[in-house]
C-alpha positions in Angstrom: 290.8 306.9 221.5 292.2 308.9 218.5 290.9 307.7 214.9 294.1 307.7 214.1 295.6 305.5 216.9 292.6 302.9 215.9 293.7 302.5 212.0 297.0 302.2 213.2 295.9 299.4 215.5 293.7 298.3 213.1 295.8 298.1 210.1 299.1 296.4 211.9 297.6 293.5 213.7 293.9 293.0 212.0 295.1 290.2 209.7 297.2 288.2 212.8 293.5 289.0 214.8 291.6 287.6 212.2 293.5 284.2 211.4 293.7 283.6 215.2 289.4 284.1 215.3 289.7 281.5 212.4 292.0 279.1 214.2 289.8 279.1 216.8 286.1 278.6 215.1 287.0 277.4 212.0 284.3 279.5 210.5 285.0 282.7 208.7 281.9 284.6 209.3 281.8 283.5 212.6 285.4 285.2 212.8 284.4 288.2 210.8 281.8 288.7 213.6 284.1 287.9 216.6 286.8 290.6 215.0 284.3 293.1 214.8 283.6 292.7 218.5 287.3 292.6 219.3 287.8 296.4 218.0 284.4 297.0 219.7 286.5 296.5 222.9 289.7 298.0 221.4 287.2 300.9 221.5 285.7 300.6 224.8 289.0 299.8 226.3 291.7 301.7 224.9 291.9 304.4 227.2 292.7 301.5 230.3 295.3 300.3 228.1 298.1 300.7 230.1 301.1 299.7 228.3 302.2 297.1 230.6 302.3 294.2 227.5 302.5 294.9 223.8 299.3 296.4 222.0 299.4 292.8 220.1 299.7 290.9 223.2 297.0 293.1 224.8 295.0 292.5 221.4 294.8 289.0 221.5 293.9 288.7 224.8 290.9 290.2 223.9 290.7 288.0 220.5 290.8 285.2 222.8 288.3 286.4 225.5 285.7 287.0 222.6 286.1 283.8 221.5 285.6 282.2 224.9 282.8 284.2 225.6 281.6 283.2 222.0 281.6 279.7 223.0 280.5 279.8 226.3 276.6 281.3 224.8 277.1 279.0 222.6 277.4 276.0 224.9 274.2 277.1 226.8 272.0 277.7 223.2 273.2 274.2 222.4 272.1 273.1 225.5 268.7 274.9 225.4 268.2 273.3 221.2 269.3 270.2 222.9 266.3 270.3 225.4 263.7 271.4 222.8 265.0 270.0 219.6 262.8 266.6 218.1 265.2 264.1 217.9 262.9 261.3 216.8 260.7 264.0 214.1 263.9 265.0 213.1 267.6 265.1 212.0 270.2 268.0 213.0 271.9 268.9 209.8 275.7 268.4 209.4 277.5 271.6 209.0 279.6 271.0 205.8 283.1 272.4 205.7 283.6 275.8 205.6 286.0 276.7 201.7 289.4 276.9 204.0 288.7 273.2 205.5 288.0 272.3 202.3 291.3 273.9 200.7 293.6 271.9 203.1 291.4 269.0 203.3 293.9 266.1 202.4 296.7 268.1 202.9 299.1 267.2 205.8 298.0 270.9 207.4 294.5 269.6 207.3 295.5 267.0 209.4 296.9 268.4 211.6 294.2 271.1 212.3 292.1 267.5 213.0 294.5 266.1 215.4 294.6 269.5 217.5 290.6 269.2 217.3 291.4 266.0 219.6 293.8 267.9 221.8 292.5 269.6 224.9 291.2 273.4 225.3 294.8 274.6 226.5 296.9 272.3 224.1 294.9 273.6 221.3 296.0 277.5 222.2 299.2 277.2 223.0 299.3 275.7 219.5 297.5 278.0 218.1 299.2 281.0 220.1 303.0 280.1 219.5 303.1 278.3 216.2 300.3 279.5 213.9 300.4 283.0 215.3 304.3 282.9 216.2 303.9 284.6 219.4 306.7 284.0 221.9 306.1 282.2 225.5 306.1 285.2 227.1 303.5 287.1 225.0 301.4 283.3 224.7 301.5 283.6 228.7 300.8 287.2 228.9 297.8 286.3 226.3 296.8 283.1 228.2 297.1 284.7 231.7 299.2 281.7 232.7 303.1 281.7 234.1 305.7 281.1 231.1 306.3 277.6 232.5 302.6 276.5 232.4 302.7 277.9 228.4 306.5 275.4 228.4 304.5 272.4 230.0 301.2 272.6 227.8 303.4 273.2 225.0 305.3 269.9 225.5 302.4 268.2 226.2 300.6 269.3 223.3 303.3 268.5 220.9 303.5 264.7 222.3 300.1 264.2 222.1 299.9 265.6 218.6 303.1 263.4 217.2 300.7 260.0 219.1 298.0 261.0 217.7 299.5 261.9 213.8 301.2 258.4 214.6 298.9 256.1 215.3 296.5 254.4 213.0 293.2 256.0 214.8 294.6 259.3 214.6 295.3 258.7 210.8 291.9 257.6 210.1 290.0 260.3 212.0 291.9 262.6 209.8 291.3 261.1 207.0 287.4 261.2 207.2 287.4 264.5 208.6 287.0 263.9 212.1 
């Protein structure tokens, strides 16, 4: 891969990469990691690039297969603390918010990164993928892997659990303390 072709890459889509990593953890250095493996695949993968889907869409897929990945070793280390961790010597310690929770903490975006915490796996990408990123349904399916009319069906779904759950009183105070 040309240095050349890398900045490019780099510099049009690192910004779009990084707020989706952040979407997706909630944790900016966790995302600052995550990116850096991203353009470690960029790297590793250019030259199989073949052009069939938009550099972005082809981008994000990878964005989103890191952060899978992430979560996946994560799941099994949590797993493994779970099994060897004291429970009755000691206490896990709360992770406080990271500073962009806290900015849009009692603001109605803030609430509505909460409610898509209670939305399922797929609901939450799709979300993520069309409306925070604005990607279209073909490049969220593309992305996803899925058929346009899955990314249609989890969409509506998603939406009508988000509107019950910004509507109803449980949903309202899960939000409100953070949950």
């Amino acid at each position: 891969m040309e240095d050349s072709v890398f900045h490019r890459i780099y510099d049009e889509y690192h910004q779009d990469v990084f707020r989706f990593l952040i979407y997706m953890t909630k944790d900016r250095a966790l995302s600052e990691d995550l990116a850096h493996e991203v353009y470690v695949r960029v790297l590793r993968s250019y030259g199989r690039f073949e052009g069939k889907s938009s550099e972005k869409t082809w981008l994000f897929s990878i964005a989103r297969n890191v952060a899978i990945d992430h979560f996946r070793k994560s799941s099994v280390r949590r797993s493994r603390i779970d099994e060897t961790f004291d429970w009755e010597a000691r206490q896990p310690e709360a992770p406080g918010p990271t500073p962009e929770e806290a900015a849009v903490r009692g603001d109605e975006l803030g609430r509505l990164f909460t409610m898509l915490d209670l939305c399922t796996e797929d609901q939450r990408l799709v979300i993520i993928t069309r409306f925070l990123q604005e990607l279209s349904i073909a490049e969220t399916a593309e992305i996803l892997g899925w058929t346009e009319s899955k990314v249609k069906t989890t969409q509506h779904r998603a939406m009508k659990a988000l509107r019950k759950l910004m509507d109803a009183p449980e949903g309202k105070e899960a939000a409100e303390n953070g949950q």
